[in-house]
N, C-alpha and C positions, 0 to 999 in steps of 0.2 A: 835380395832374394834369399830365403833361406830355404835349406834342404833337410827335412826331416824323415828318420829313416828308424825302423824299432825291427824287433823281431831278425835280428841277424843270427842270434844259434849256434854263434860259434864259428860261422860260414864265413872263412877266411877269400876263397874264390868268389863268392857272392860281392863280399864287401868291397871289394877290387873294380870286381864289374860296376858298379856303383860311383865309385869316385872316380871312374874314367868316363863313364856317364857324365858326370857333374862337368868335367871338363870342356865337354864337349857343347854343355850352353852355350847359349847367346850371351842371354846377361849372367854375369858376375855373381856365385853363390858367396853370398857375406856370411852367412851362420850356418855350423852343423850341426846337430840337432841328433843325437840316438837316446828315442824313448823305450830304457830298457831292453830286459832279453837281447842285450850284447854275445852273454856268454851261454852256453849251453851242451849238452852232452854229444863233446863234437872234439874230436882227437887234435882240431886244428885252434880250439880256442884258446890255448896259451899262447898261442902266435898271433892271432888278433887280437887279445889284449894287449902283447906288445906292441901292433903296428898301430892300435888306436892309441895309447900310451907315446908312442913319437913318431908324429905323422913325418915326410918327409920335405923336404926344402919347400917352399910355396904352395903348402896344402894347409889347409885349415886343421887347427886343433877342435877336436868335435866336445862337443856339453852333453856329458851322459851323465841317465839318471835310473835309477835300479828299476827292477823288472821282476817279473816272477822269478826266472828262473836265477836271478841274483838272490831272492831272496832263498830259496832253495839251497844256493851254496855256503849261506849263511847257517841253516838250519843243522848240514852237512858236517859245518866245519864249528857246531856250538856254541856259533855267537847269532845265533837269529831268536827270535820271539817264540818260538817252542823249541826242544829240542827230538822229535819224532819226526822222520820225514811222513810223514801218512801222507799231504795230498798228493806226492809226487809217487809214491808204491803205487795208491790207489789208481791211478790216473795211467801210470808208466810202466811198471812192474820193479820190482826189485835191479833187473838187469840196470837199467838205466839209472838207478842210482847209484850205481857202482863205476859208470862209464862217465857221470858225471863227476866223482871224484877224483878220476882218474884223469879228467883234462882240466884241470887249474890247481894252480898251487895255491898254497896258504898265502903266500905274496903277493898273487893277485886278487885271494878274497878279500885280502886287509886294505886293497886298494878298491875294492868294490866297494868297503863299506864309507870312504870316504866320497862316496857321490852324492849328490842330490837327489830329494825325491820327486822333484818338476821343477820346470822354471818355466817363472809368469816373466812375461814383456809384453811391450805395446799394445796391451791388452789382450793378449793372448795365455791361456796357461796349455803347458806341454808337459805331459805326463804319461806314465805306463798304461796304467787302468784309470783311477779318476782321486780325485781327495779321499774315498771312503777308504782305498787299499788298492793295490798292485795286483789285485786278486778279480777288481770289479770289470767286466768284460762287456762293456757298450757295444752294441749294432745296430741294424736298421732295424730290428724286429726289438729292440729292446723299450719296452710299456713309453708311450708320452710322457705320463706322473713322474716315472725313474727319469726317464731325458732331460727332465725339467728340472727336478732335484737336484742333478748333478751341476747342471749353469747355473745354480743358484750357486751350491757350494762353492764351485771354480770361479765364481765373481770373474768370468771373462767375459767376454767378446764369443771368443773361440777359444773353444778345447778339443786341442789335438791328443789323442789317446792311441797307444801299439795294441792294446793285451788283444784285442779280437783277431787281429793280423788280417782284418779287409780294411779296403779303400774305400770309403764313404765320407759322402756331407750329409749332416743330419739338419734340416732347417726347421727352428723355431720363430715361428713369424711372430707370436705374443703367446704370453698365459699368465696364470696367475693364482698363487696357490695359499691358501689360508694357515696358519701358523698360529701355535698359542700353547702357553705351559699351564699343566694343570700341579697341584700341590695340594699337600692334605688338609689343609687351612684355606684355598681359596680356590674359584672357579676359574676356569680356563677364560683371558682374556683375546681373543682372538685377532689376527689382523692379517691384511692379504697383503702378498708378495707380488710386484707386479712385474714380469720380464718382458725387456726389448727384446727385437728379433737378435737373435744369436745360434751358432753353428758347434753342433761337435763333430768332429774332424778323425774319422780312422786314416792313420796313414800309410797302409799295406804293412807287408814283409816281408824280407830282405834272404833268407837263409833260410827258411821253412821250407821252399816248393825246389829242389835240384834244378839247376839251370834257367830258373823264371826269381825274380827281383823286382818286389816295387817299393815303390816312396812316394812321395809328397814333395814337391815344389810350394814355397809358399810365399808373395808379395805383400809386403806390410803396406805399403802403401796404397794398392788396390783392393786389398783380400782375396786377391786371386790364386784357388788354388788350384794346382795343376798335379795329375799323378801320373808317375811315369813307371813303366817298364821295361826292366833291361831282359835280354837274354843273353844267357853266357853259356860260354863251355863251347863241345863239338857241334850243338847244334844252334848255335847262338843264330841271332834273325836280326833285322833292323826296331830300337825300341818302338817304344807303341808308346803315342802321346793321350789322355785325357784331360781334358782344362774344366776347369769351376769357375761359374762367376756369380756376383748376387746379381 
């Protein structure tokens, strides 16, 4: 079983609640899993980049792979693909970019920028937003054409994605989508693409909502997926289970 989890924020208490969750399975969580937005403008997130950095005696080392808000710290700190934070002003205000600098260090963005940017397994790919960028924000209301586009690109099965921060199965029973390059010297040759049924996968998040925490439970063997809710803090409750199957 594996447990995938994006959108933590920074949220040291969140992420706590979570692996004491994981615990308390039945079956045995074998892979952890955080797609992206690890870090975020949160006074606690140099302290969850250490506790993910050395899990402790008989907890799993988790596979992370960068996120918007990684990419943000890159922009911050000069080594990212522009150097203007605009989408996060625009989006956050100036405040917040300031409160982001002020929770990681250069030490941890040099180790952000060794992550990955998804990892494909047993026909799955696990990503922030989708192949086009860490920016692309999949949901249920997101066009057929785009949903379809994107399992094409991800050549998976299943693509698990954080950047929406909802819990959804998006189910492609078939389609099929026509392709063809045009050039100033010849005419577009056309040809259709044809998809099997295949699934994109939001898998909640973790440290956005104060005292509420979701994730994804996911069986390679079945494709069964299951999302769970924790609650933490004073008013913490008993979690709340939903399961997927095809």
């Amino acid at each position: 079983m594996w447990a995938i989890l994006s959108g933590i924020d920074g949220n040291l208490a969140a992420y706590e609640a979570v692996l004491a969750d994981l615990k308390r399975q039945r079956v045995a969580v074998e892979e952890l899993y955080i797609l992206g937005d690890l870090v975020g403008p949160n006074p606690e997130t140099e302290r969850l980049v250490r506790r993910v950095r050395s899990p402790r005696q008989g907890e799993l080392h988790p596979q992370v792979c960068r996120g918007w808000w990684e990419e943000q710290c890159f922009i911050l700190h000069g080594i990212g693909s522009t150097t203007e934070p605009i989408e996060i002003v625009s989006q956050y205000g100036v405040n917040i970019v300031k409160l982001l600098w002020d929770s990681i260090s250069r030490q941890s963005v040099e180790w952000l920028r060794t992550l990955d940017f998804g990892f494909h397994d047993l026909g799955c790919l696990l990503i922030h937003g989708s192949t086009v960028g860490v920016d692309d924000k999949l949901t249920p209301e997101t066009p057929p054409p785009q949903m379809l586009d994107r399992l094409l690109r991800a050549d998976a099965n299943n693509l698990f994605c954080g950047r929406s921060g909802l819990a959804f199965v998006y189910q492609v029973q078939s389609g099929s989508v026509a392709v063809g390059v045009t050039t100033l010297d010849t005419q577009p040759s056309p040809a259709t693409l044809s998809v099997t049924p295949r699934r994109i996968i939001g898998v909640g998040n973790v440290g956005k909502e104060p005292g509420i925490a979701t994730y994804t439970l996911y069986h390679p063997n079945t494709e069964r997926v299951e999302f769970k809710t924790v609650r933490y803090g004073t008013s913490k409750g008993f979690p709340v289970r939903h399961a997927m199957r095809n």
